[in-house]
C-alpha positions as CSV (number, residue, x, y, z in Angstrom):
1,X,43.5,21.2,-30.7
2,X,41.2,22.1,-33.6
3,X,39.2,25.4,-33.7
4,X,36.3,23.7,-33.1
5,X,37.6,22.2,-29.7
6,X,38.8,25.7,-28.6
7,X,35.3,27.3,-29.0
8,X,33.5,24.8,-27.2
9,X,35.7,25.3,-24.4
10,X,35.6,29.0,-24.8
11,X,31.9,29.2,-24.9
12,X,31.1,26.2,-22.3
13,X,33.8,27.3,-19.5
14,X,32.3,29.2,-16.9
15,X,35.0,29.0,-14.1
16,X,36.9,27.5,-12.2
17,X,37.3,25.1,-8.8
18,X,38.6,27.6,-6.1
19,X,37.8,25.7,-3.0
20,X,37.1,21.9,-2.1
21,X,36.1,20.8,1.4
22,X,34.6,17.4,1.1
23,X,32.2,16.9,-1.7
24,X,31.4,20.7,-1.2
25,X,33.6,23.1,-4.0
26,X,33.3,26.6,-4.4
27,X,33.7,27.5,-8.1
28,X,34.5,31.0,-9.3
29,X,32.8,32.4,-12.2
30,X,34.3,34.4,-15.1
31,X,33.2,37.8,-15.4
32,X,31.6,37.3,-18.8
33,X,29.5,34.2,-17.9
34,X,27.0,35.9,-16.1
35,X,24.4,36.0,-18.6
36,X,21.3,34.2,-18.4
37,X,21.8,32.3,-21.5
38,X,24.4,31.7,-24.1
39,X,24.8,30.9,-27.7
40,X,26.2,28.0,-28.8
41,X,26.0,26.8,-32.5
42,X,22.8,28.4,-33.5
43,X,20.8,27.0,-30.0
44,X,20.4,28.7,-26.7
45,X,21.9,27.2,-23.7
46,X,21.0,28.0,-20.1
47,X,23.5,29.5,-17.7
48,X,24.6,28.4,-14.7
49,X,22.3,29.0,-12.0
50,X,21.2,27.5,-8.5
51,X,20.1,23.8,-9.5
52,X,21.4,23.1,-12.4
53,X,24.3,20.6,-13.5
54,X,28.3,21.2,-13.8
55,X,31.6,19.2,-15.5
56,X,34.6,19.6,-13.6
57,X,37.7,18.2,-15.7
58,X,40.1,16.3,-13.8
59,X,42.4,14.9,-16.5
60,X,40.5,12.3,-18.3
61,X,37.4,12.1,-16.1
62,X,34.3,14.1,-15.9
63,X,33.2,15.2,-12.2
64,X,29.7,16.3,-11.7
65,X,28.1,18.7,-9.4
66,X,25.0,19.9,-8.6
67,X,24.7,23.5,-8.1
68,X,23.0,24.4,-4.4
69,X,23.7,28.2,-3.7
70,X,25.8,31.3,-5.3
71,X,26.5,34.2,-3.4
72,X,28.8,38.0,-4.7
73,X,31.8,38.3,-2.9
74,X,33.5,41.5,-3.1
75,X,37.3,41.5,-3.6
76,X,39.9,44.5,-3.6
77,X,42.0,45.0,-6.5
78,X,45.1,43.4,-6.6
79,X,48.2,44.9,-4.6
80,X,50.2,47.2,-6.9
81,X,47.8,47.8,-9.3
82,X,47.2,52.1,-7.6
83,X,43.3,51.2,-7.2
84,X,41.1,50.4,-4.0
85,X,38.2,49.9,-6.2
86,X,36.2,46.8,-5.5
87,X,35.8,43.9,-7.8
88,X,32.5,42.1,-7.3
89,X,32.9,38.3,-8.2
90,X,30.4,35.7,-8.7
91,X,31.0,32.4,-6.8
92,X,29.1,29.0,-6.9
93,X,28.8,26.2,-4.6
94,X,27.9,22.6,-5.9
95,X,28.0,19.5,-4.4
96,X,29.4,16.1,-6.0
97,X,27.1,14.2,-7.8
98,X,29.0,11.6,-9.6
99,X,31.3,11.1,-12.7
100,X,31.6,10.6,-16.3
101,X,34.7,7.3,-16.8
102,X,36.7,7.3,-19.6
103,X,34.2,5.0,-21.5
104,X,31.7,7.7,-21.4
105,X,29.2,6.3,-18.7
106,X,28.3,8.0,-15.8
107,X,28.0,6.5,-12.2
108,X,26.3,8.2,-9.2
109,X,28.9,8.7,-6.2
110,X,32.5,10.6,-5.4
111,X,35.0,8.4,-6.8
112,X,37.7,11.6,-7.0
113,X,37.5,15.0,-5.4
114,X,38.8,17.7,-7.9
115,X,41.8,20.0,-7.6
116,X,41.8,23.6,-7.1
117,X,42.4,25.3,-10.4
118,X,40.6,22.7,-12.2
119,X,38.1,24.1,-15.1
120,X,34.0,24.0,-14.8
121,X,32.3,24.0,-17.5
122,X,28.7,23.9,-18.5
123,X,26.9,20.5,-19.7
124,X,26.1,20.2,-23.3
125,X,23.0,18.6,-24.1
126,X,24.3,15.2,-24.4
127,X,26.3,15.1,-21.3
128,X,23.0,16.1,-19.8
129,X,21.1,13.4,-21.9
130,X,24.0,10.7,-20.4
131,X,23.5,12.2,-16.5
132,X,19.8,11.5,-17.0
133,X,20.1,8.1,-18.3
134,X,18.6,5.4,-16.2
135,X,17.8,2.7,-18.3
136,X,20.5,0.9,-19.8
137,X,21.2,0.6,-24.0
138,X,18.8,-1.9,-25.2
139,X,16.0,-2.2,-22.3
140,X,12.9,-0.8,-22.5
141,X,11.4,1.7,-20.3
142,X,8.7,4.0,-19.3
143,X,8.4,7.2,-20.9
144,X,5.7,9.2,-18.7
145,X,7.9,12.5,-17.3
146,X,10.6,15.1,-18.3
147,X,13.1,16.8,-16.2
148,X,11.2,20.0,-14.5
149,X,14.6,22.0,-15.4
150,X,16.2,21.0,-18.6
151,X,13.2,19.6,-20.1
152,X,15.0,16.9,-21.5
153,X,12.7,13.4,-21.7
154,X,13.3,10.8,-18.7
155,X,12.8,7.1,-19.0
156,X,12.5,5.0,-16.5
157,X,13.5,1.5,-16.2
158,X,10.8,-1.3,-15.9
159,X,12.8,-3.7,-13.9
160,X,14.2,-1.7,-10.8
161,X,10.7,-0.2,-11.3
162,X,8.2,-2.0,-11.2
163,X,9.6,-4.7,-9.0
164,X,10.0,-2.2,-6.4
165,X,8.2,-1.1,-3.6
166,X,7.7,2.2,-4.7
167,X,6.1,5.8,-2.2
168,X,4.2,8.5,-3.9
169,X,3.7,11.2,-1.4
170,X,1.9,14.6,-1.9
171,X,-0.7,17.2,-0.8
172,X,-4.0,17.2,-2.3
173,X,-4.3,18.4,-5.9
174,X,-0.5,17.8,-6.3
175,X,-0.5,15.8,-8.6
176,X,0.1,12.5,-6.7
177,X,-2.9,10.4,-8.3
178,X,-2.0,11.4,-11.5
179,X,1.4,9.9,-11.1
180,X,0.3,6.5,-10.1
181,X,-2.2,6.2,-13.0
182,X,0.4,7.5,-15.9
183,X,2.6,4.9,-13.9
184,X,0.6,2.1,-13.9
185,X,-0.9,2.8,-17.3
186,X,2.5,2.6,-19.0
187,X,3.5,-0.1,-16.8
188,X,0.6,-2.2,-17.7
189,X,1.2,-1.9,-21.2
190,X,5.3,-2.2,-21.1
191,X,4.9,-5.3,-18.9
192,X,2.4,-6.7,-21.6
193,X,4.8,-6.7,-25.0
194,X,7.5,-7.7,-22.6
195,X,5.9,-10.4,-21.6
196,X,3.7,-11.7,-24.3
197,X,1.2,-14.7,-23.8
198,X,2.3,-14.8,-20.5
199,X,1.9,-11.5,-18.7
200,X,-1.8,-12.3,-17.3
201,X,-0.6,-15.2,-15.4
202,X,3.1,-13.9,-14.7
203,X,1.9,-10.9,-13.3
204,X,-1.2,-9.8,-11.1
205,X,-1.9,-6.0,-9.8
206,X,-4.7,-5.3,-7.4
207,X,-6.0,-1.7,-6.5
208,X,-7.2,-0.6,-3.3
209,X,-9.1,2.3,-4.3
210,X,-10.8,4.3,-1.1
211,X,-12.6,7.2,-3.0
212,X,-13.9,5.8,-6.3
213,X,-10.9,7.3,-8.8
214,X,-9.6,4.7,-10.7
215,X,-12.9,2.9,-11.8
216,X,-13.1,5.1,-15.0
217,X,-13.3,3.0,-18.3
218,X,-9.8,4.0,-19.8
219,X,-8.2,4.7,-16.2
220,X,-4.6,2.9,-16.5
221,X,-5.9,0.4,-18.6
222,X,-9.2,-0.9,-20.2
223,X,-8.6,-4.5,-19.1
224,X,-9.6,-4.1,-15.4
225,X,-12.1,-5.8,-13.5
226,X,-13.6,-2.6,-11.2
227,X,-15.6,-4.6,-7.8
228,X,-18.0,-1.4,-7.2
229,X,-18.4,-2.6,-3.8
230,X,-21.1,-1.2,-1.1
231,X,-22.1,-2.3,2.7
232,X,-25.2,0.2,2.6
233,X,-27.4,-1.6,0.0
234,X,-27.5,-5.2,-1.6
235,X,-26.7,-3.4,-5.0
236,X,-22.7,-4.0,-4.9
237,X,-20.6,-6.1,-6.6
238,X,-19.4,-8.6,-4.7
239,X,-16.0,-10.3,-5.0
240,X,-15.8,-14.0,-5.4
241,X,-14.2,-15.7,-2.9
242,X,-13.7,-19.5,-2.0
243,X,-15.3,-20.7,0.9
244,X,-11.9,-22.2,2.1
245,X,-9.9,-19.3,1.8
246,X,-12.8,-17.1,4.1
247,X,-13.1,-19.6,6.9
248,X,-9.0,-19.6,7.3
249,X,-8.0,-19.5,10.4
250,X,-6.2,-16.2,10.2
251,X,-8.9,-14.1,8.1
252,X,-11.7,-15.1,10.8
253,X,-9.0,-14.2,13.4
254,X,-8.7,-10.5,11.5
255,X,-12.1,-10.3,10.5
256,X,-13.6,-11.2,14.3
257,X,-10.8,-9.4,16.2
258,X,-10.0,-12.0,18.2
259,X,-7.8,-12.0,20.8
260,X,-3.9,-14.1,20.9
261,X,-4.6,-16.8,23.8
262,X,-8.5,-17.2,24.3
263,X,-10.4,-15.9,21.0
264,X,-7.6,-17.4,18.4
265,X,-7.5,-20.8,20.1
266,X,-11.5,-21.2,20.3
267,X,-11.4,-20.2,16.7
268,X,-9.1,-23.1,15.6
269,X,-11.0,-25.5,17.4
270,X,-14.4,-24.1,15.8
271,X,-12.7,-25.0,12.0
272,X,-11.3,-28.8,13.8
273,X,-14.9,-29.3,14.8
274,X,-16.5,-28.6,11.5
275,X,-13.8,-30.0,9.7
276,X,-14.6,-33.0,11.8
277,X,-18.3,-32.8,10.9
278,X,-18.1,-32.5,7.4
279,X,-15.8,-35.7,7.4
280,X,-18.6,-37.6,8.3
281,X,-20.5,-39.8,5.5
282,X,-23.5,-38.2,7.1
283,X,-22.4,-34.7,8.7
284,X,-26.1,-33.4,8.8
285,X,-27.5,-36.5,11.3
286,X,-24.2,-36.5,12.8
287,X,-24.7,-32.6,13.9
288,X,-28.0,-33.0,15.0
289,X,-26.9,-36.1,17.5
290,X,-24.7,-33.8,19.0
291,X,-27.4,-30.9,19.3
292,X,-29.9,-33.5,20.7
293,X,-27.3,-34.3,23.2
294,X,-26.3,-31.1,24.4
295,X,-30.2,-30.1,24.8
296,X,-30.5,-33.5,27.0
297,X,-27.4,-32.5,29.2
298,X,-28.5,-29.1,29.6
299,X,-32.4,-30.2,30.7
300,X,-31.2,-32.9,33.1
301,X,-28.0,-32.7,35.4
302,X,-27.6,-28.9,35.0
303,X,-28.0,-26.3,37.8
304,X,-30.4,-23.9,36.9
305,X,-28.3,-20.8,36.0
306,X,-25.5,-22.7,34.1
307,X,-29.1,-24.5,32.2
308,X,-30.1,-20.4,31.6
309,X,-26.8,-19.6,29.9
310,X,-26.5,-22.5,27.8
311,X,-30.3,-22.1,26.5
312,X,-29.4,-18.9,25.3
313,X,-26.6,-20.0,23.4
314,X,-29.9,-22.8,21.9
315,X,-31.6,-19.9,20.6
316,X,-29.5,-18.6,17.7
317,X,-28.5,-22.2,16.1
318,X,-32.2,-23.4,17.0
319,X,-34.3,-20.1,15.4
320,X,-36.8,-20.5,17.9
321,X,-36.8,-17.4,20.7
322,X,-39.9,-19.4,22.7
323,X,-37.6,-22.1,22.5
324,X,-38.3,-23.0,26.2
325,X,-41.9,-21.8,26.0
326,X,-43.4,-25.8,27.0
327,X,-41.2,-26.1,30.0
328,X,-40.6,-24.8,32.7
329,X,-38.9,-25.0,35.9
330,X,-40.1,-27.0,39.4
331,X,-38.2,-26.2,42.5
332,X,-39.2,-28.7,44.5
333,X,-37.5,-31.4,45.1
334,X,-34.1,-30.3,44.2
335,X,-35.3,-28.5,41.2
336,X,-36.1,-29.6,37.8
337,X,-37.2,-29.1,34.3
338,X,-40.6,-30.1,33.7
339,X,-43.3,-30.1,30.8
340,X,-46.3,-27.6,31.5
341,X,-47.9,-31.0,30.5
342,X,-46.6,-32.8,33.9
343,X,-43.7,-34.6,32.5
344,X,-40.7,-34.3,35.1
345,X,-37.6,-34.2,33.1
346,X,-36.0,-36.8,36.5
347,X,-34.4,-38.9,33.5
348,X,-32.8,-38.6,30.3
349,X,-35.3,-39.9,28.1
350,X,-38.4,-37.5,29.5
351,X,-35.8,-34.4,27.7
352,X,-37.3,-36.1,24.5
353,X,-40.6,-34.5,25.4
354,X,-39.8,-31.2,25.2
355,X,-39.9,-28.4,21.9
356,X,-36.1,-27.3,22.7
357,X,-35.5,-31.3,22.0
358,X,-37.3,-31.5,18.7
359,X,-36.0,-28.3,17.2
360,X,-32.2,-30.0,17.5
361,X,-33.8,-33.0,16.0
362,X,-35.2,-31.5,13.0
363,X,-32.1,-29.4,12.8
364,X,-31.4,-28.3,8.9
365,X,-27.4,-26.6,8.2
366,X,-28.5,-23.1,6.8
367,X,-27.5,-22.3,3.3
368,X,-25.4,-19.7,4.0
369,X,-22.3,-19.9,5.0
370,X,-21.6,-17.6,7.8
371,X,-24.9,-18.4,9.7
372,X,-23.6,-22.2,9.2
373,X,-20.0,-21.0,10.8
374,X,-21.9,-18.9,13.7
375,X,-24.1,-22.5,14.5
376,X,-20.7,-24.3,15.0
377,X,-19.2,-21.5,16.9
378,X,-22.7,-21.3,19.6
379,X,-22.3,-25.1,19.7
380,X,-18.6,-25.4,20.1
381,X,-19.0,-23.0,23.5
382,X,-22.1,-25.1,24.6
383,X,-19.8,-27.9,24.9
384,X,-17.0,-26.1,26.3
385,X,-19.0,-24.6,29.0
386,X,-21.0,-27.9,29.6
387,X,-17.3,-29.4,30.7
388,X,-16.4,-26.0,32.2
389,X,-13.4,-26.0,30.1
390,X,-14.6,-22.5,28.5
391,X,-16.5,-19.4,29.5
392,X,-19.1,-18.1,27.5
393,X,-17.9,-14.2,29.1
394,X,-14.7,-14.5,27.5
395,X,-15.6,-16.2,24.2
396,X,-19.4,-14.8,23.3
397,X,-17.4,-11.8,22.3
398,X,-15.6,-13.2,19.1
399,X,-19.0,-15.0,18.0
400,X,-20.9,-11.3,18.7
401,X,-18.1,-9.5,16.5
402,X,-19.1,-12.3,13.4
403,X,-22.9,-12.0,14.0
404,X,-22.3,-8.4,13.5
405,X,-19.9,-8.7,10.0
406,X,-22.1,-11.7,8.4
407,X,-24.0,-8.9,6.5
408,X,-21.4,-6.5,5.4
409,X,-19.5,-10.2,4.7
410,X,-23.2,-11.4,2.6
411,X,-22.7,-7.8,0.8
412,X,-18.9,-8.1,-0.2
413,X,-18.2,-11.9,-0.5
414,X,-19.9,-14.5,-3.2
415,X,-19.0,-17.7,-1.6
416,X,-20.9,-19.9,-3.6
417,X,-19.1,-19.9,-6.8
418,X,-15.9,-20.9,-6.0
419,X,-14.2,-18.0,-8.3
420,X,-11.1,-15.8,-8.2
421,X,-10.8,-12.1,-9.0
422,X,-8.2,-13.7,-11.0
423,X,-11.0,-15.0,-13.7
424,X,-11.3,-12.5,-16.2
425,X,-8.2,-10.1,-15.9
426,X,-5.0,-9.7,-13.8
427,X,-6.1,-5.9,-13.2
428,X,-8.4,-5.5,-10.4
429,X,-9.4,-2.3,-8.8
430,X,-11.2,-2.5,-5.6
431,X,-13.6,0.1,-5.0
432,X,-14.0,0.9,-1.3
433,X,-15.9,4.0,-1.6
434,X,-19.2,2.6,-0.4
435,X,-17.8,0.5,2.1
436,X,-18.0,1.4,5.9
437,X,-15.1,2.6,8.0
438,X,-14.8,-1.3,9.8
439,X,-14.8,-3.0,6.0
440,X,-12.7,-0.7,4.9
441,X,-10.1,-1.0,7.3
442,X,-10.7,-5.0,7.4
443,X,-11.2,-5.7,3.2
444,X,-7.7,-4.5,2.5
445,X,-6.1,-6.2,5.0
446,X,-8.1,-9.3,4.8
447,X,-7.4,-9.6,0.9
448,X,-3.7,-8.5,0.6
449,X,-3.2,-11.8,3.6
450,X,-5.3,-13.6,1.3
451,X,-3.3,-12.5,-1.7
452,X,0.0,-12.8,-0.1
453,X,-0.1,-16.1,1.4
454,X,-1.2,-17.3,-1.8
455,X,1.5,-16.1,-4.0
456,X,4.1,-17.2,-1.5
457,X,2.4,-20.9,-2.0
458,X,3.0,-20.5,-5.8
459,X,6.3,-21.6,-7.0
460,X,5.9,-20.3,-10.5
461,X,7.4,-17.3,-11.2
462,X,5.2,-14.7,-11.3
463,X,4.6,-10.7,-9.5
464,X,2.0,-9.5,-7.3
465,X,1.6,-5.6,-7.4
466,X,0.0,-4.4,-4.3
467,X,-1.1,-0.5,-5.3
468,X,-3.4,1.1,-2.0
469,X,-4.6,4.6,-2.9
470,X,-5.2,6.6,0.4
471,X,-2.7,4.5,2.0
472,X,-3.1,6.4,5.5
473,X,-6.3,4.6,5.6
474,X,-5.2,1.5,6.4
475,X,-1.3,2.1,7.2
476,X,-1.9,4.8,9.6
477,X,0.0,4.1,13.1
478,X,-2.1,6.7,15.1
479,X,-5.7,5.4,14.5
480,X,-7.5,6.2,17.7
481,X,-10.7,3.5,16.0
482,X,-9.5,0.5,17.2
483,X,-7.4,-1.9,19.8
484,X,-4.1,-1.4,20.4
485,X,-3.7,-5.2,19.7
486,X,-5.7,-5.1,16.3
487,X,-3.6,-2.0,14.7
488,X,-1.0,-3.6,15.6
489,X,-1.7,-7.0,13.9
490,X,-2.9,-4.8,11.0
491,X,0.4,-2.9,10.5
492,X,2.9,-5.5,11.7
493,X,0.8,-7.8,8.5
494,X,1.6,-5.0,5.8
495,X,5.3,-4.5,7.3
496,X,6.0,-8.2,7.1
497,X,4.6,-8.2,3.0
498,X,6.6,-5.0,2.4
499,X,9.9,-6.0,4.5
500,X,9.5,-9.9,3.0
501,X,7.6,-9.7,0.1
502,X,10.3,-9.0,-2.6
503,X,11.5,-12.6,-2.1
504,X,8.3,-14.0,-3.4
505,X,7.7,-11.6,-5.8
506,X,5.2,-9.6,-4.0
507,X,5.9,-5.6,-4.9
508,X,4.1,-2.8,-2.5
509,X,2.8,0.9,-3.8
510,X,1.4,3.5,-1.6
511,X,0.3,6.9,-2.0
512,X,-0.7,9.3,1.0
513,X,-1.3,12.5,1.3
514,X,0.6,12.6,4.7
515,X,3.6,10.1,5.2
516,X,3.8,11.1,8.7
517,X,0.7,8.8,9.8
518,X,2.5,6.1,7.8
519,X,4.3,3.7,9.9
520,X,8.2,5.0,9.6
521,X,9.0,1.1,9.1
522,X,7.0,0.6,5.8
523,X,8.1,4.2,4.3
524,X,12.1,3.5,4.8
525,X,11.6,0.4,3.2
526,X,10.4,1.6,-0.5
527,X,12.8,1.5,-2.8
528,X,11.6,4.4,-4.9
529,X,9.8,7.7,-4.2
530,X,7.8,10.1,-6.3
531,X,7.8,13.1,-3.8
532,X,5.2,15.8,-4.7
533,X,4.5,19.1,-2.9
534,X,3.9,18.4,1.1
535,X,4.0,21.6,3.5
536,X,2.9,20.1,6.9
537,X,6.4,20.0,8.9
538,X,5.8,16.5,10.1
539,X,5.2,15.1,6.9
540,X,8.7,16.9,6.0
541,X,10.3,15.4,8.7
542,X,9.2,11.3,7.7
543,X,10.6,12.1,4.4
544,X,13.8,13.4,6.1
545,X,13.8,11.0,8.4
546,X,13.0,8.3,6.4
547,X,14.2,8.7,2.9
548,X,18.1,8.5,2.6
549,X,18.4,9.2,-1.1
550,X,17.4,13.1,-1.0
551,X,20.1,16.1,-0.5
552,X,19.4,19.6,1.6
553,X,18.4,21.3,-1.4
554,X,16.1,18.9,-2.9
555,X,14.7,18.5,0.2
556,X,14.4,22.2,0.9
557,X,12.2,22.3,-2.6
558,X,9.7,20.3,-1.8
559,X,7.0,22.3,-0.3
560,X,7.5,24.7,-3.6
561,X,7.0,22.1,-5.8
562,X,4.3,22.8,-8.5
563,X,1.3,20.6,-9.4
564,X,2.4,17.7,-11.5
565,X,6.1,18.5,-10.8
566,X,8.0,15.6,-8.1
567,X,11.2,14.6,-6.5
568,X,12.1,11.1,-8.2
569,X,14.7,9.1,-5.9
570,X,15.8,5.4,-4.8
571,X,17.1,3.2,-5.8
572,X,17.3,2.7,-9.5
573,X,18.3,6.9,-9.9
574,X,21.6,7.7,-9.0
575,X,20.9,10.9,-7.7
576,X,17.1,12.7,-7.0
577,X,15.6,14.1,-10.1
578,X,13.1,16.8,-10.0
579,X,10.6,15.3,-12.8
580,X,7.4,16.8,-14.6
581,X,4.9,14.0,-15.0
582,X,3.1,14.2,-18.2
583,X,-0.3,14.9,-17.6
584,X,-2.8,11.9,-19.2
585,X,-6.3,12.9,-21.0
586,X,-9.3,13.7,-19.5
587,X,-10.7,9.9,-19.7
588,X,-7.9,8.6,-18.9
589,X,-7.1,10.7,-15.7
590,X,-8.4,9.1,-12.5
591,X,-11.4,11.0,-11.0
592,X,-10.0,13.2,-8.3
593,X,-9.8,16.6,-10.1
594,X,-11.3,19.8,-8.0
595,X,-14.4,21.1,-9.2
596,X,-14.8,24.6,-10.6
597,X,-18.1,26.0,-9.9
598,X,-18.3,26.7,-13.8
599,X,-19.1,23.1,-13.6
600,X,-22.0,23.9,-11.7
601,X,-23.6,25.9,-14.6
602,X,-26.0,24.1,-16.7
């Protein structure tokens, strides 16, 4: 052994393994390691202290632990010596972490339990750099964070990464939005030079941003498209959408509410009637034949109540509220309709007489596109209800729900391009922080369908990042707002894309400030967390419950965490990591810092 050798081991030794029950030891200290620091070479090493990382030799291969408490014990001198004095010892307990092999890589896991008697040393620097390693030799990697205790520069891998769903959890001004725009904003760029020429079509990301943060200029990336969007005045951005793709069958079921076996049905046979319509060489005069003959079996044939109902249903497709204002109704003989003129409506062709008759004649479709889907839906029930195969209690409902979203939809939606938010960028950040509280909980759900179902028609290869800021917005399981039946669509559509969507390429990121609302389903299915400080015991108690990857002690540290500092597990880190993440610039930071009231002086 050269000199060399021997005073590494002298000055790195700190003890040895005394007792081993499961991947629990209990590692006595020598007396003269219980110094905060030591010297080694000319640098200053940290002790061994609660946290921090051991080597236990066991012949050729390296165990490591992870420190987790150390306690004093007191011991009596040995028997013989002629002393009672008590000798105060230091003892540790660690817990198994993993193992350094004999080619020098280290894998997380127990492989080997060690032996009492076997030496503990500390970790030299480059054991420590090895430990931390996640991204293999060669591959690149994100370089956003350093360890919060050895302060030793982490990267992160960009495949196991970024095609992962990944959880960033934390308390307000934790440092939580922060995180996802450093991730994101080396992400972006990493996934660019990897990709070359074809990272705008091989990979899409879209932001769901509730409060307004991630709009700024340099936020994540200067190549965004930001859709400022706003249902209290016509001054929004609105997203471009093709008309196909908003008259699906599922978004008008989500955006109407409508209900499994009446609502859903009637909705599918509204798009088979208009598709039928527009399949006509003429589908304007083919409309209004249908209108004029509706108005004639509603004037002649119908009892006067049923006639009542189904000119009310007239009046929105016809824009006339006097519609009936020339007729009226004569009860004698058996009742009819009848001009104020004297024209007894006792035939078919005396209906022609009338105003309500020459409005459906001179019929024109209106240009936009949900009044012209609201017409189809009135006139769909009208001839439902004139067969009595439909009633207009069960189904004015669904049509009442889109009368009431056709403005907020006029506000959001631009139809009549044909685009994609796909046009100019693959970044786009929604911005919902204008939007009302029924848009907001309908957009994201609406467009991350929309997005899904598209990418799982495209056979290219290619991601789909999914990011939703705020995610207890949307994925919150105890919303008191709404049906039973509609949160239940809404969350059972976001755990199908986060339980299926990896096969198609589809990758989920949420970040909440309380994981508990979260449904349990879509937080144990991330792969990876970021984990800042959370203090609420519920919100403890998802992670607990729903993160498998974190120990007691980590676990323990999380409502002490400091701002910017995280827990870093899943699946890509063999074992948690407590992480600073590097703090980005001012312009580059999303807009979500707290305001000091120096602020406020001008």
């Amino acid at each position: 052994m050269t000199s060399a050798f021997v005073n590494e081991e002298a000055v790195l030794r700190i003890g040895e393994v005394r007792e081993v029950s499961g991947r629990t030891l209990s590692v006595l200290v020598d007396k003269n390691k219980n110094l905060s620091d030591l010297f080694y070479h000319g640098k200053v090493l940290k002790n061994v202290s609660v946290g921090s990382f051991i080597e236990v030799k066991k012949g050729f291969i390296s165990l490591i632990a992870k420190v987790e408490t150390e306690k004093i014990v007191e011991e009596k001198a040995p028997v013989g010596s002629g002393s009672d004095s008590l000798r105060f010892r230091r003892y540790l307990t660690a817990s198994l972490a993993g193992y350094i092999d004999r080619n020098g890589r280290f894998t997380g896991g127990t492989r080997e339990l060690p032996l009492i008697g076997n030496e503990v040393f500390l970790m030299s620097e480059e054991q420590l750099h090895l430990i931390h390693s996640i991204v293999p030799a060669g591959e690149a990697g994100l370089n956003f964070s350093r360890t919060d205790l050895e302060d030793i520069d982490i990267t992160l891998p960009i495949s196991g990464l970024l095609n992962s769903h990944i959880a960033i959890f934390g308390n307000t001004g934790s440092g939580k939005s922060n995180t996802l725009a450093a991730l994101y904003q080396h992400g972006y760029e990493a996934l660019r030079n990897l990709l070359g020429e074809g990272f705008r079509s091989q990979s899409r990301f879209l932001l769901f941003d509730f409060n307004g943060e991630y709009g700024g200029g340099s936020c994540i990336t200067r190549d965004k498209v930001v859709y400022n969007l706003s249902t209290h005045d016509e001054e929004g951005d609105r997203i471009p959408m093709p008309a196909e793709i908003l008259l699906e069958h599922e978004i008008l079921s989500v955006l109407t509410d409508a209900t499994d076996k009446t609502q859903k049905p009637f909705l599918k046979r509204v798009l088979e009637f208009k598709k039928r319509v527009e399949s006509k060489q003429n589908p304007q005069s083919y409309f209004r034949e249908i209108l004029k003959r509706r108005v004639t079996e509603t004037l002649f044939g119908c009892e006067k109540k049923k006639s009542d109902d189904l000119i009310d249903l007239f009046r929105p497709v016809l824009k006339d509220e006097d519609l009936i204002a020339d007729i009226d109704f004569f009860y004698n003989n058996g009742g009819v309709w009848r001009t104020k003129t004297g024209i007894y409506f006792s035939n078919e062709e005396n209906t022609h007489q009338c105003n309500m008759y020459r409005r459906a004649q001179n019929y024109e479709f209106p240009g936009d596109i949900i009044e012209e889907l609201l017409d189809y839906m009135y006139v769909q029930l009208i001839i439902e209800y004139l067969s009595s195969r439909s009633n207009p209690e069960h189904l004015s409902p669904v049509i009442n729900r889109m009368s009431g979203l056709k403005k907020d939809i006029r506000k959001i939606f631009n139809t009549a391009s044909g685009g994609t938010i796909w046009a100019a960028t693959n970044f786009v950040v929604l911005n919902l922080n204008m939007v009302n509280l029924t848009m907001k909980k309908t957009l994201p759900l609406l467009m991350a369908k929309w997005a899904y179902s598209a990418k799982k028609m495209d056979k290219a290869p290619s991601t789909l990042h999914l990011i939703i800021d705020e995610a207890h917005n949307i994925l919150s399981n105890t919303s008191f707002r709404e049906s039973e039946s509609w949160k239940d669509y809404r969350l059972e559509t976001f755990e199908e894309i986060i339980k299926e969507g990896r096969k198609f390429g589809v990758f989920v990121t949420i970040s909440s400030q309380r994981p508990n609302d979260i449904s349990p389903t879509i937080i144990s299915q991330a792969h990876n967390y970021f984990i800042h400080r959370l203090i609420n015991q519920n919100d403890l108690y998802a992670i607990e419950k729903s993160v498998s990857y974190i120990d007691r002690m980590t676990e323990e540290s999380i409502p002490t965490l400091a701002t910017g500092t995280c827990i870093f597990s899943g699946v890509i880190c063999p074992m948690p990591l407590k992480l600073r993440i590097n703090e980005l610039s001012f312009r580059r930071k999303p807009h979500s810092h707290t305001l000091n009231f120096e602020d406020l002086l001008l």
